[in-house]
N, CA, C and O of each residue as an XYZ file, in Angstrom:
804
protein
N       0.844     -1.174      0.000
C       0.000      0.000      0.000
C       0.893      1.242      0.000
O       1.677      1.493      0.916
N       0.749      1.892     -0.927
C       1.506      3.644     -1.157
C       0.749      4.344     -0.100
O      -0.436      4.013     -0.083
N       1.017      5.022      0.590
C       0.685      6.822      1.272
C       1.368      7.414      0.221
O       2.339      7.065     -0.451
N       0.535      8.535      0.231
C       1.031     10.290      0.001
C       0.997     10.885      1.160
O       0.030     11.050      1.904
N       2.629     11.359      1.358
C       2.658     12.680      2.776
C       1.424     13.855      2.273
O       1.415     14.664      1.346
N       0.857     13.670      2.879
C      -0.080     15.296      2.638
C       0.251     16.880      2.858
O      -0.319     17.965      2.752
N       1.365     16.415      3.183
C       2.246     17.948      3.358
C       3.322     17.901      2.571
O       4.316     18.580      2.832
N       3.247     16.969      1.346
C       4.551     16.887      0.238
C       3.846     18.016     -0.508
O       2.707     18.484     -0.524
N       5.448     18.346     -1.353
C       4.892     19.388     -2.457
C       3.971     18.865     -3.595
O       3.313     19.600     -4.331
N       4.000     17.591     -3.649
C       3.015     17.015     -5.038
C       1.846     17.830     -4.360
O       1.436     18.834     -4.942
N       1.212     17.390     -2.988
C      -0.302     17.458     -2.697
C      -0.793     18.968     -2.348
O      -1.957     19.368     -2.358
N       0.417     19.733     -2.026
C       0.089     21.459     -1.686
C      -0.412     21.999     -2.689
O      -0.035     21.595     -3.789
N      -1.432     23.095     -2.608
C      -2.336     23.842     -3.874
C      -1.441     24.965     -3.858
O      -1.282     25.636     -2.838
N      -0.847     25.202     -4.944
C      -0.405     26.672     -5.180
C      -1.088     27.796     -4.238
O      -2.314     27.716     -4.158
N      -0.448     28.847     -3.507
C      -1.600     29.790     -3.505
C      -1.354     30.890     -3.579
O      -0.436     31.420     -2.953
N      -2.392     31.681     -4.639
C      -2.625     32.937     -5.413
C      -1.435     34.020     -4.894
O      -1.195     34.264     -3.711
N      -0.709     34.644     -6.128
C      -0.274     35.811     -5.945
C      -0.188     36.590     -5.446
O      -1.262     37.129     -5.713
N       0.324     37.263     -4.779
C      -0.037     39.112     -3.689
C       0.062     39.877     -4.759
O       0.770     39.632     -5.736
N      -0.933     41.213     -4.544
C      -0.151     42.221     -4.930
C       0.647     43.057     -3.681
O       0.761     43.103     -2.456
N       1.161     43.749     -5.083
C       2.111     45.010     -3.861
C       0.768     45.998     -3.469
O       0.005     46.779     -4.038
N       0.957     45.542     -2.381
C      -0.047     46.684     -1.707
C      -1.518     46.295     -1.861
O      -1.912     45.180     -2.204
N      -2.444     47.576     -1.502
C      -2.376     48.798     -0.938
C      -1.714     48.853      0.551
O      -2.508     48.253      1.274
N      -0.768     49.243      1.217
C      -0.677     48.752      2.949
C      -0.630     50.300      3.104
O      -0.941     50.499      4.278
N      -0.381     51.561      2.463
C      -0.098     52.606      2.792
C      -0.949     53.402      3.850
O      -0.547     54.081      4.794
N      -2.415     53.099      3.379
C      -2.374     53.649      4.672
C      -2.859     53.211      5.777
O      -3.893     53.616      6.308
N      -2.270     52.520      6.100
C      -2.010     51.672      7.571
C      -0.726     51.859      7.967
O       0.187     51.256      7.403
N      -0.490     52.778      9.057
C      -0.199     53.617     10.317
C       1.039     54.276      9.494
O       2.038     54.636     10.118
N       0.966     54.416      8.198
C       2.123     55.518      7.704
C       1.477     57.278      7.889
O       1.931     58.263      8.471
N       0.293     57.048      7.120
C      -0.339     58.539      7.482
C      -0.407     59.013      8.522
O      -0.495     58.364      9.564
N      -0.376     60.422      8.427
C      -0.251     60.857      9.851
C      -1.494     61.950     10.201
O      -1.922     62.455      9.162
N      -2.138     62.408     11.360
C      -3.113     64.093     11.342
C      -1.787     64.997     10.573
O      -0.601     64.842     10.864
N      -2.135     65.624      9.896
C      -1.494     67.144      9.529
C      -0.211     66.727      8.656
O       0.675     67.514      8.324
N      -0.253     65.484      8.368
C       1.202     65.297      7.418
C       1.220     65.955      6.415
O       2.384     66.149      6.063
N       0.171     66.609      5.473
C       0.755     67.353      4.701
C       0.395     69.251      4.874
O       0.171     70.153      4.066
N       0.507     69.156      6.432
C       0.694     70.817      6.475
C       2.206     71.112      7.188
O       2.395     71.149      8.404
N       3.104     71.288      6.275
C       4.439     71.447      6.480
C       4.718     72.603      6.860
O       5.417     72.654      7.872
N       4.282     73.975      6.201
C       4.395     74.889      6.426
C       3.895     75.746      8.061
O       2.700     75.682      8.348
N       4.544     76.258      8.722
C       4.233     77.096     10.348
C       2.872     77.734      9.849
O       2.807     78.319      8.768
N       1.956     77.611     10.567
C       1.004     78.249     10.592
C       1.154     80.215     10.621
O       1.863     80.897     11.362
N       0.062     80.730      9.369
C       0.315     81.766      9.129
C       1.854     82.499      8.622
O       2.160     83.675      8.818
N       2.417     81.806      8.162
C       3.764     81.845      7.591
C       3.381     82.571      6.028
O       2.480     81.906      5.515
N       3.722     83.505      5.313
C       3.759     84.649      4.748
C       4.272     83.625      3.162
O       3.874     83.922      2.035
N       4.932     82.785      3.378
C       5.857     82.214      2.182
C       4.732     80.763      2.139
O       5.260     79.685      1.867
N       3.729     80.784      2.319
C       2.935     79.336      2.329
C       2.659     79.256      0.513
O       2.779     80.175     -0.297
N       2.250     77.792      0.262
C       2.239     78.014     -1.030
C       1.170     76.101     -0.616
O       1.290     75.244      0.260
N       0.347     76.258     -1.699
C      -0.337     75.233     -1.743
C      -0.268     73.993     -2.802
O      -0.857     74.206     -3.861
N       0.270     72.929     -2.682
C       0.448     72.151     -4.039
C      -0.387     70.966     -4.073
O      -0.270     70.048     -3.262
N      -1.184     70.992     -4.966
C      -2.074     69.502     -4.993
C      -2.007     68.890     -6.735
O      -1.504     69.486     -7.687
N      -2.518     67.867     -6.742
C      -2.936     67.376     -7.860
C      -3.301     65.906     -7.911
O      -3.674     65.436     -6.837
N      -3.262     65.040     -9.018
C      -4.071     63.804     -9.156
C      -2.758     62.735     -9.522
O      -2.036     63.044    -10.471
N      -2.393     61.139     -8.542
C      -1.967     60.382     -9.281
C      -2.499     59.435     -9.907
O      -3.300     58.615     -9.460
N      -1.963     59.534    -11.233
C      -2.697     58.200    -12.319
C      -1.998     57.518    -12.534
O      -0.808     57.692    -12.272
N      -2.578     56.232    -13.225
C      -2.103     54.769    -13.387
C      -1.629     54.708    -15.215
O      -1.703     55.584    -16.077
N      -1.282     53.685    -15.263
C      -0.700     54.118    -16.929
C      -1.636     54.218    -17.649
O      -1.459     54.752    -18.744
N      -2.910     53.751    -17.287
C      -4.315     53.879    -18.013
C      -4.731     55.271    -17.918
O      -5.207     55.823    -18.910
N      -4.582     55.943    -16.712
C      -4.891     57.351    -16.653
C      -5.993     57.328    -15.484
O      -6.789     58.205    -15.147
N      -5.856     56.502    -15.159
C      -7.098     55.702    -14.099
C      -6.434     56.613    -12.644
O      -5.219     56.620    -12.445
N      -7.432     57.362    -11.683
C      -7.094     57.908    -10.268
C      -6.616     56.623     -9.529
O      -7.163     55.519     -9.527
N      -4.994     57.179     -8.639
C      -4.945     55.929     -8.290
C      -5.547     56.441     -6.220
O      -5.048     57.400     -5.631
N      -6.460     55.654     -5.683
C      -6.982     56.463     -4.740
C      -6.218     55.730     -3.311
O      -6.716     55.786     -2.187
N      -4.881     55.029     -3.654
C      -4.162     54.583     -2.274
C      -2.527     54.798     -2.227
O      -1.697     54.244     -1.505
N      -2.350     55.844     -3.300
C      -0.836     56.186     -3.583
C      -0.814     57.050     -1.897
O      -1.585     57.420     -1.012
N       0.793     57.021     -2.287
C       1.290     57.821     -0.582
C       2.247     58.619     -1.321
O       2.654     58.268     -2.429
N       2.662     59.809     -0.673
C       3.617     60.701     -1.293
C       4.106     61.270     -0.001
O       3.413     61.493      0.991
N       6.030     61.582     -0.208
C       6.424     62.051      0.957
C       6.704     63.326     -0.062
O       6.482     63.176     -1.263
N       7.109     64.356      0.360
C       7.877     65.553      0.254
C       8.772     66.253      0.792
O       8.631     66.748      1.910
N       9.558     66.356      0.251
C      10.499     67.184      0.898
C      10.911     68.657      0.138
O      11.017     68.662     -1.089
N      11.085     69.608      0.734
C      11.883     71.052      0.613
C      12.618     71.677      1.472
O      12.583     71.618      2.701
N      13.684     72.636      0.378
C      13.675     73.762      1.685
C      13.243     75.322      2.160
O      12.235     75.708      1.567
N      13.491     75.750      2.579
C      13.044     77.198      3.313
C      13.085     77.823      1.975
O      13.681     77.237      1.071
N      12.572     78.826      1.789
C      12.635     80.244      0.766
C      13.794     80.676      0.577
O      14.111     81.038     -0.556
N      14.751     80.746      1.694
C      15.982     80.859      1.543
C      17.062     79.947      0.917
O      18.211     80.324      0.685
N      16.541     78.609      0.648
C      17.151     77.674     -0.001
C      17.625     76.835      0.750
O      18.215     75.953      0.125
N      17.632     76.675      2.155
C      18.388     75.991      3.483
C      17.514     74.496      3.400
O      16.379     74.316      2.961
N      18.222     73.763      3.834
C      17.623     72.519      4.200
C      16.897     72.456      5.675
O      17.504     73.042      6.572
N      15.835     71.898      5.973
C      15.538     72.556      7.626
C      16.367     71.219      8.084
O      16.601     70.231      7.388
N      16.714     71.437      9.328
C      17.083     70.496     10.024
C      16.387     69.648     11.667
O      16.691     68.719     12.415
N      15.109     70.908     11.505
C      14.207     70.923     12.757
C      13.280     69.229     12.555
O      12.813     68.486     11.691
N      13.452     69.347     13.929
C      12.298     67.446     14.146
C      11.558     68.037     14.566
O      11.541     69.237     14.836
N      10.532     66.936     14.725
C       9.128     67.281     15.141
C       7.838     66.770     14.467
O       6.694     66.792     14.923
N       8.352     66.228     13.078
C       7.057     66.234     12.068
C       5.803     65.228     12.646
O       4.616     65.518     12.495
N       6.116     64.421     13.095
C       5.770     63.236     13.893
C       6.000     63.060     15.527
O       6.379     61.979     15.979
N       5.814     63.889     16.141
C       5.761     63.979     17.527
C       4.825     63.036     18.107
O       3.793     62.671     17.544
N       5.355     62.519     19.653
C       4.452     61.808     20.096
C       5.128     62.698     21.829
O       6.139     63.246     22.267
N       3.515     62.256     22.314
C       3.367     62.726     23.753
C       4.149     61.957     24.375
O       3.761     60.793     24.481
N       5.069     62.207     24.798
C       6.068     61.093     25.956
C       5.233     59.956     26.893
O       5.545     58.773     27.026
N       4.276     60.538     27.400
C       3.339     60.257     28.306
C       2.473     59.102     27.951
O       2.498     57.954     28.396
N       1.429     59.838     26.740
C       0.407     58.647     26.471
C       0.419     57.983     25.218
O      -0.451     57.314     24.660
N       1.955     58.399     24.771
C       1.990     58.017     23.384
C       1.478     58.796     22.257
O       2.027     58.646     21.165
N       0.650     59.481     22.360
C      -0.717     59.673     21.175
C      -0.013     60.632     20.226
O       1.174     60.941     20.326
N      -0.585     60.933     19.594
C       0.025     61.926     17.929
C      -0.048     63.295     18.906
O      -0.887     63.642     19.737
N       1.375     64.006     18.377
C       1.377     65.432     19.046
C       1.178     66.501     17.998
O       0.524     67.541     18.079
N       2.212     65.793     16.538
C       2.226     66.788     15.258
C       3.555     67.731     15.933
O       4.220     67.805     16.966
N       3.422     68.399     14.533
C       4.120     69.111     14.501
C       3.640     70.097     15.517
O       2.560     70.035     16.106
N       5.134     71.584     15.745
C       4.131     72.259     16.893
C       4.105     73.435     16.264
O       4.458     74.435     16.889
N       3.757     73.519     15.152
C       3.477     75.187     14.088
C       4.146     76.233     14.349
O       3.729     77.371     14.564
N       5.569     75.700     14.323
C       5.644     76.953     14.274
C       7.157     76.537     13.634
O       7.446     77.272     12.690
N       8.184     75.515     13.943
C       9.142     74.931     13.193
C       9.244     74.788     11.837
O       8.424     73.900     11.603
N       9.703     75.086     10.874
C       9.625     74.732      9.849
C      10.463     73.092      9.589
O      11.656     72.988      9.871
N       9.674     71.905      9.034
C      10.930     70.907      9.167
C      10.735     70.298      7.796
O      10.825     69.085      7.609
N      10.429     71.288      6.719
C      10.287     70.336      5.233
C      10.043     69.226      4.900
O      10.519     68.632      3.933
N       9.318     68.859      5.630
C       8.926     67.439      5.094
C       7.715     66.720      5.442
O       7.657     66.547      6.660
N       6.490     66.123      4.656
C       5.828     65.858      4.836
C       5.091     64.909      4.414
O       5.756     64.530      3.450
N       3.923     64.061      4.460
C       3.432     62.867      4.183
C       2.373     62.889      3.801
O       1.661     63.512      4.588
N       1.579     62.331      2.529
C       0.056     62.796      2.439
C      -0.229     61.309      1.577
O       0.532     60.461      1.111
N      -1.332     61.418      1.610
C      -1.841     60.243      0.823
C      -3.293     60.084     -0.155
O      -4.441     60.229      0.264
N      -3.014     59.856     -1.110
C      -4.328     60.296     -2.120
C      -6.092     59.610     -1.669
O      -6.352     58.505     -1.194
N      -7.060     60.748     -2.038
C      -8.122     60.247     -1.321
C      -8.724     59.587     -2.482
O      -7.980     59.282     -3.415
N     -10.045     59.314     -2.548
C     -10.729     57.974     -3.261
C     -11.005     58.392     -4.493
O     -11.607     57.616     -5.236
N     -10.553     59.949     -5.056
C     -10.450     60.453     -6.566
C      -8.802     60.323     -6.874
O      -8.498     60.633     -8.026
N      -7.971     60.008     -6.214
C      -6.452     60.636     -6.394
C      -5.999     61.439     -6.440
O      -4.969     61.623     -7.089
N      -6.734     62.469     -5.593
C      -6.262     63.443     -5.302
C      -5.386     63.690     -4.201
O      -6.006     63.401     -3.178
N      -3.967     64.181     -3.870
C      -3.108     64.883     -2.953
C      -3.424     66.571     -2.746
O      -4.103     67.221     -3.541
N      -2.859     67.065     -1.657
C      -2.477     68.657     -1.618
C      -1.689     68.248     -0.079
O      -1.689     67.261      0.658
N      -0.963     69.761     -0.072
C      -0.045     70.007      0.707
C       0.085     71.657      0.729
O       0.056     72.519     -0.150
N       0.243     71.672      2.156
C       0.603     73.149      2.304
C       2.124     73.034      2.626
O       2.424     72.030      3.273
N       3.254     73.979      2.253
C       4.820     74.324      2.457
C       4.821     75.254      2.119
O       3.944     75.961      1.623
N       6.831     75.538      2.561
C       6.875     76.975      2.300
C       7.500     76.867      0.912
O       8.103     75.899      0.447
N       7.179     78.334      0.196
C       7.862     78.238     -1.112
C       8.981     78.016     -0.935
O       9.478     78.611      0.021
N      10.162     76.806     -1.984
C      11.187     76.474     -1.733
C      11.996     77.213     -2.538
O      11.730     77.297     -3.737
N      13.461     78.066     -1.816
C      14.230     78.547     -2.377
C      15.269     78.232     -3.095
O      15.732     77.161     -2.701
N      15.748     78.599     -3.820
C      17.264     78.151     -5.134
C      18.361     77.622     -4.458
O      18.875     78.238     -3.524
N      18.821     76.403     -4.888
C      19.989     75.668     -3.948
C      20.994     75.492     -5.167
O      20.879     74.443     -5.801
N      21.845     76.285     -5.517
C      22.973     75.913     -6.381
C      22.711     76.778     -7.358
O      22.397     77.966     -7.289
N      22.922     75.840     -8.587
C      22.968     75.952     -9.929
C      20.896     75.464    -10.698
O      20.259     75.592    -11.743
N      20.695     74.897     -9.262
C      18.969     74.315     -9.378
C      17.678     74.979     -9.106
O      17.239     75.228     -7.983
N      17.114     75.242    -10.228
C      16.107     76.393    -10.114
C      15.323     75.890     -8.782
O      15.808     74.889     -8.256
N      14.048     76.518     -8.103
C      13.840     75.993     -6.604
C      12.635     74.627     -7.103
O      12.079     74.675     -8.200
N      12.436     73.717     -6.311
C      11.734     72.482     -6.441
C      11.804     71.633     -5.376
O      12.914     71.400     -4.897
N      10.863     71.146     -4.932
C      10.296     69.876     -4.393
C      10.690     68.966     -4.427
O      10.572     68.436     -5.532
N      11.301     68.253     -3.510
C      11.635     66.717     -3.917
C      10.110     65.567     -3.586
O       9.371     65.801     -2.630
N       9.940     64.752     -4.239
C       8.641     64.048     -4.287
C       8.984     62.319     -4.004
O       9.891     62.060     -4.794
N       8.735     61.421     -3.443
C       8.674     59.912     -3.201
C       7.267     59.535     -3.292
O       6.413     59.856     -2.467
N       7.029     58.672     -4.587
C       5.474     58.430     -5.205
C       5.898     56.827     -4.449
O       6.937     56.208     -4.676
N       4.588     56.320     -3.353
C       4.255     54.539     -3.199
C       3.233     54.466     -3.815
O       2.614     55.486     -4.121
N       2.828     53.277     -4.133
C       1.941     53.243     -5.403
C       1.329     51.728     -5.135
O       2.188     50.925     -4.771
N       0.070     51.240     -5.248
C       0.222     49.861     -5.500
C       0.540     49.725     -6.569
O       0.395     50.505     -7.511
N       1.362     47.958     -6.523
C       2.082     47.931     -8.085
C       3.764     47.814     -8.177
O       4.511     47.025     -8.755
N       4.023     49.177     -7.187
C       5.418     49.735     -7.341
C       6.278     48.386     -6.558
O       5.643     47.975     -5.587
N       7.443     47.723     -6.779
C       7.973     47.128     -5.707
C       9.702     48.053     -5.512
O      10.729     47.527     -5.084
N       9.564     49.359     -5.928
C      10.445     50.034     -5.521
C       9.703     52.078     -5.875
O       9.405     52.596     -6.951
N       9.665     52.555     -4.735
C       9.074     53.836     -4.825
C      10.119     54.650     -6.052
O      11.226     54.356     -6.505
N       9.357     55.563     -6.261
C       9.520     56.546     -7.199
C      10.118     57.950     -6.905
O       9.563     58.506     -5.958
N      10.994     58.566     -7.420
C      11.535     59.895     -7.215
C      10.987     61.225     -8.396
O      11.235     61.133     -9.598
N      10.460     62.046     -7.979
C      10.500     62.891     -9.015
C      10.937     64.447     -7.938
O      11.282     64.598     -6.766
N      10.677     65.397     -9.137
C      10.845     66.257     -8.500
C       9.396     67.677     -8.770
O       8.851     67.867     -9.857
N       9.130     68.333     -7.692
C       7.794     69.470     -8.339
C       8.659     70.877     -8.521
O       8.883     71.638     -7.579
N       9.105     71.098     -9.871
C       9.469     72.855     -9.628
C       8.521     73.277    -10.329
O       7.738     72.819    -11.161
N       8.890     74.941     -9.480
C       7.751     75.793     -9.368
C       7.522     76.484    -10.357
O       8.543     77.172    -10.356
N       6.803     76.901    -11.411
C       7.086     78.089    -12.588
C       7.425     79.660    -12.048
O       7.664     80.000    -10.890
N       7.372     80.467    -13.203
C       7.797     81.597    -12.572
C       8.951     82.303    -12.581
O       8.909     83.340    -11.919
N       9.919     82.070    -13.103
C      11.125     82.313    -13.502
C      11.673     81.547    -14.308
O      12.331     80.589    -13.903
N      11.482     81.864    -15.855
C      11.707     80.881    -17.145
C      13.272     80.916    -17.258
O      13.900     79.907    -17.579
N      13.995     82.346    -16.927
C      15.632     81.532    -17.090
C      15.814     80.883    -16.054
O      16.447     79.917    -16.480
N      15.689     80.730    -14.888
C      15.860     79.894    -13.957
C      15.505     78.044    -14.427
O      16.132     77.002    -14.622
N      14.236     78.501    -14.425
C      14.457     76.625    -15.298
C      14.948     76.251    -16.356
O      15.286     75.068    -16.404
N      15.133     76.998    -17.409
C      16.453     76.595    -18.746
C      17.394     76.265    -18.128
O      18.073     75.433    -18.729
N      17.885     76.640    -16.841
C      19.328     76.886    -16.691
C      19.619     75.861    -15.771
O      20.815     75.660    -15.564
N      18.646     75.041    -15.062
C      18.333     73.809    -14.152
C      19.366     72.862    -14.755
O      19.470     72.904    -15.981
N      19.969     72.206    -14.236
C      21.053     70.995    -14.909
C      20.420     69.738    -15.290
O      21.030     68.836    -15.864
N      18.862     69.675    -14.880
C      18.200     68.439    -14.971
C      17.071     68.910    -16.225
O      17.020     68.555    -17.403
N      16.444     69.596    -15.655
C      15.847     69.884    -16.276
C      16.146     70.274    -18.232
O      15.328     70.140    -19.142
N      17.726     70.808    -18.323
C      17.976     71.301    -19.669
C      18.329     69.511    -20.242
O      18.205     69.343    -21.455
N      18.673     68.480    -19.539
C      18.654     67.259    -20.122
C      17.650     66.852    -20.847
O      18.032     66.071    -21.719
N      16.478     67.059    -20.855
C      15.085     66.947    -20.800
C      14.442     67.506    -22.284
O      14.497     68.731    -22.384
N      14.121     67.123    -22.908
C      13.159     67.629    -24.164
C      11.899     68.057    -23.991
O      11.145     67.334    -23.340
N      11.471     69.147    -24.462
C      10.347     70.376    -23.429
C       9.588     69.280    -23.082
O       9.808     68.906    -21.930
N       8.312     68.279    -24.028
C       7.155     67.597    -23.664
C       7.541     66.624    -22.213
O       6.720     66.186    -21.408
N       8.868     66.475    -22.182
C       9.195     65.360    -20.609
C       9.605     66.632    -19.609
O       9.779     66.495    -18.398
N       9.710     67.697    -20.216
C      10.857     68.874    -19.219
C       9.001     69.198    -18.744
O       8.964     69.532    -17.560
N       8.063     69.176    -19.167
C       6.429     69.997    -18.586
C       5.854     69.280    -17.337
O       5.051     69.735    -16.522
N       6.646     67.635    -17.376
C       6.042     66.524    -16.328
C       6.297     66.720    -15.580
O       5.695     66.113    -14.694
N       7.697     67.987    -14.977
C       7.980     68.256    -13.384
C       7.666     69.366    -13.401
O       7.592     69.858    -12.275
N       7.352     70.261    -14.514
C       7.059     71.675    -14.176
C       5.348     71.660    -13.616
O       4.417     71.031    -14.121
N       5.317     72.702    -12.249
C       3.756     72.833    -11.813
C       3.129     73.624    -12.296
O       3.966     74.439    -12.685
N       1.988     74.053    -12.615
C       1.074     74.750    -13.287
C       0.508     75.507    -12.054
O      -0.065     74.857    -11.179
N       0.663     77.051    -11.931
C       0.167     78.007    -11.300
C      -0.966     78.302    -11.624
O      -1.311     78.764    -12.711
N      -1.679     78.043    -10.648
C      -3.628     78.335    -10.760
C      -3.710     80.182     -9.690
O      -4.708     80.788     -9.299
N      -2.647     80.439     -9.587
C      -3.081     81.610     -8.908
C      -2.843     81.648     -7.288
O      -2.941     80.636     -6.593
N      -2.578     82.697     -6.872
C      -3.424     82.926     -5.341
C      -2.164     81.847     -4.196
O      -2.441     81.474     -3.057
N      -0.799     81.556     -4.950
C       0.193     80.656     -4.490
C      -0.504     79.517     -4.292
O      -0.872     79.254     -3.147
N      -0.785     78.704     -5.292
C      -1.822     77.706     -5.326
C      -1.350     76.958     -6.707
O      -1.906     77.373     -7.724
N      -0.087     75.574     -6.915
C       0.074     75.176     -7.720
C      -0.565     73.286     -8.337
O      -0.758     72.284     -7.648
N      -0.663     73.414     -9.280
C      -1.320     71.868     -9.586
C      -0.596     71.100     -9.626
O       0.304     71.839    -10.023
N       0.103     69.682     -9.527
C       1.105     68.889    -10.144
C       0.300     67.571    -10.162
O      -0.127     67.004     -9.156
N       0.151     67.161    -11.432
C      -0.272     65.805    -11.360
C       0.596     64.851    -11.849
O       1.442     65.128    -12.699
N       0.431     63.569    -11.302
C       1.704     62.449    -11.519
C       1.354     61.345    -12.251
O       0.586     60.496    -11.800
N       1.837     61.280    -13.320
C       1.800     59.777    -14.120
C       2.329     58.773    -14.408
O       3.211     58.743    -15.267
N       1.818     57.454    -13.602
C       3.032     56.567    -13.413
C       3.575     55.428    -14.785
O       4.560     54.691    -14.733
N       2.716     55.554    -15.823
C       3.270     55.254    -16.815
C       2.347     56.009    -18.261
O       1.803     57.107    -18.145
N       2.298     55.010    -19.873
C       1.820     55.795    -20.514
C       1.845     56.919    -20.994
O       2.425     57.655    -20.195
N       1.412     57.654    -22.197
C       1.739     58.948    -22.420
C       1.134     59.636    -21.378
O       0.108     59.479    -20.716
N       2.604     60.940    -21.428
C       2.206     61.687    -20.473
C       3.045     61.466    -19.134
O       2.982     62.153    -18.115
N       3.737     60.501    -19.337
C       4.696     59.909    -17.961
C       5.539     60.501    -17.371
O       6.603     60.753    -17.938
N       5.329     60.847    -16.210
C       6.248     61.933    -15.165
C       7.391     61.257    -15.299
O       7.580     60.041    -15.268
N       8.538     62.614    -15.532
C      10.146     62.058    -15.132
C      10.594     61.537    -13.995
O      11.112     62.299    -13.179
N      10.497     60.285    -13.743
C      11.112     59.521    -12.768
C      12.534     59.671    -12.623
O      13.189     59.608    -13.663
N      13.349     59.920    -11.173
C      15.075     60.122    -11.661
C      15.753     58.610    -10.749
O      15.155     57.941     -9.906
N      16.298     58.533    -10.952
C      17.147     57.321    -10.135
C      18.572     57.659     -9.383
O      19.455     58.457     -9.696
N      18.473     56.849     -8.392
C      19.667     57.663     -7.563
C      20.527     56.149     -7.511
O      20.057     55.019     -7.372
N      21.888     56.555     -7.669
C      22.998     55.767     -7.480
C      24.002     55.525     -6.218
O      24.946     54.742     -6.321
């Protein structure tokens, strides 16, 4: 008489694929992650827009970090973004009034992001811009881009990244000013229309 171990690999059922994700937002988001900017701060500037899928489809569980710096061009070096009460643990936030560039937001059930910061100032030879980290379901390695600001056209010719760039891919990091320090940036993760992704070595 033959047995089969029932825990051999002949008798195990394959089982189904994962995707990557959605896990984002589970306990990455934070209250107030994307109000970076000190409350009532004079240099506030508002940036939102939509991430899409290569179809063009809202993606409504992307996460985005940001980073900038001051108007002056400084990197902040202040903590705080994520405070917790010593005591009871619980979310403290930031305490409005630090500036610490950096912030966390996550798209709602249209794909839409926004963020309040301060306008970021000129660091080098690099017109001023946003650094951006797109999670995505899908992604099994996040994404880099960057948001600069319009508003000074020799300043972005003269960008070292940006002049690499042929205008229709050089428009995918440039933001579109709606007015009132209030800019749009929408992100496309593949397909025409595909935001410049950069890679770091």
């Amino acid at each position: 008489m033959t047995t089969t171990d029932p825990s051999g690999p002949e008798s195990v059922l394959p089982t189904p694929s994962h995707t990557v994700g959605p896990f984002y937002g589970y306990a990455l988001p934070f209250p107030g992650g994307g109000d970076i900017a000190p409350l009532g701060h004079p240099d506030t500037i508002t940036v939102h827009g939509h991430v899409h899928d290569g179809e063009g489809a809202p993606l409504p569980d992307a996460l985005l970090e940001l980073w900038g710096p001051d108007p002056d061009g400084r990197v902040a070096t202040a903590d705080g973004s994520i405070r917790r009460d010593p005591a009871t643990g619980g979310h403290l936030g930031r305490n409005g009034v630090e500036f610490t560039g950096w912030g966390r937001v996550q798209t709602d059930a249209a794909g839409h992001w926004h963020a309040r910061t301060l306008r970021p100032g000129a660091r080098g030879r690099s017109a001023p811009y946003l650094s951006v980290c797109v999670f995505a379901r899908g992604l099994l390695v996040h994404l880099f881009t960057r948001i600069y600001l319009p508003g000074d056209p020799a300043a972005l010719t003269a960008d070292p990244l940006l002049a690499r760039l042929d205008e229709a891919r050089r428009d995918t990091l440039i933001a579109v000013d709606e007015g009132r320090g209030t800019y749009r940036f929408d992100i496309r993760l593949q397909g025409e229309g595909e935001t410049v992704f950069l890679e770091f070595q």
